[in-house]
N, C-alpha and C positions, 0 to 999 in steps of 0.2 A: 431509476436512480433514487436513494433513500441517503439524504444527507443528516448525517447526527450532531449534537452539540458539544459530544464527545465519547471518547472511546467505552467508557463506562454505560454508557446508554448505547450503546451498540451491543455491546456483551448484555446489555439487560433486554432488549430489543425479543430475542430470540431468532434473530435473522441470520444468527454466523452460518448454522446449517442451510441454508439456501443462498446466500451471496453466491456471486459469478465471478464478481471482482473486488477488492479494496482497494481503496487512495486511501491512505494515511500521511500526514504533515507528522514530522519529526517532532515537532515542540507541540503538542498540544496541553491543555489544562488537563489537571488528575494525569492519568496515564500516559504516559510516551506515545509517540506511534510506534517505535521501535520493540518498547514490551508487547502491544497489539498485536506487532506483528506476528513475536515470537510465541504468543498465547495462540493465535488463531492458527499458526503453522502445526503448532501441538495438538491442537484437536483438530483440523485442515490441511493437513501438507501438499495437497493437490491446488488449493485455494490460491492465485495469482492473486501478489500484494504488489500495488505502487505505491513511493516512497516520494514526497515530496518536500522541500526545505526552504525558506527561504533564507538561509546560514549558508556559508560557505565551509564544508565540515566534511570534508573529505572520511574521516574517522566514520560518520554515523553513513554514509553512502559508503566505503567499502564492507560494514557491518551489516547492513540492511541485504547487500548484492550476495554477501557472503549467507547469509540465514534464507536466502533464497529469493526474492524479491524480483518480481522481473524489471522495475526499470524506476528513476533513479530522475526525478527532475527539482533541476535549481529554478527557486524563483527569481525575474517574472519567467514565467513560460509562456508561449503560444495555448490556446485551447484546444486547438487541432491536434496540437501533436499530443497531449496529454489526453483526447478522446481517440484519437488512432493508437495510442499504448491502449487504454481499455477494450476498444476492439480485438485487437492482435491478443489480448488476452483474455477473451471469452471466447474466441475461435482454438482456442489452444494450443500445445505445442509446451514442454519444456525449454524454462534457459531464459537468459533476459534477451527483449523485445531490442527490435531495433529503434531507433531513436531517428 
């Protein structure tokens, strides 16, 4: 796991090309997680994104699911379950993950 300071240092990174998975937070500094998303799906479409919040915004979590996003957690969360979503999405499979 490679945690960044933000999205902009991810894209400068050079790791989009090898990532397995993404957690993205909705609100981050510079960039959205939401544009992240939609940038790395454009050069990545096979690339499984999570989408995490701690807002209650229903808008940017049916937009995220809708741009393809496998799964969609409100903060606080469990770790567990937010490391059995990255599991379930490096083992693969199309479609959002179970929760």
């Amino acid at each position: 796991m490679v945690v960044f300071p933000s999205a902009e240092a991810f894209i400068g990174s050079g790791l989009l090309e090898s990532a397995g998975c993404l957690v993205v937070d909705v609100r981050m500094p510079g960039m959205r997680g939401l544009e992240l998303q939609a940038l790395c799906l454009r050069c990545r479409p096979e690339l499984p994104v999570i989408v995490i919040s701690a807002f209650d915004d229903d808008d940017s979590e049916s937009r995220s699911m809708q741009v393809g996003a496998r799964a969609f957690f409100h903060k606080p969360f469990a770790p567990t379950d937010l490391l059995k979503a990255v599991r379930q999405a490096l083992e693969g499979g199309p479609g959002p993950l179970e929760q």
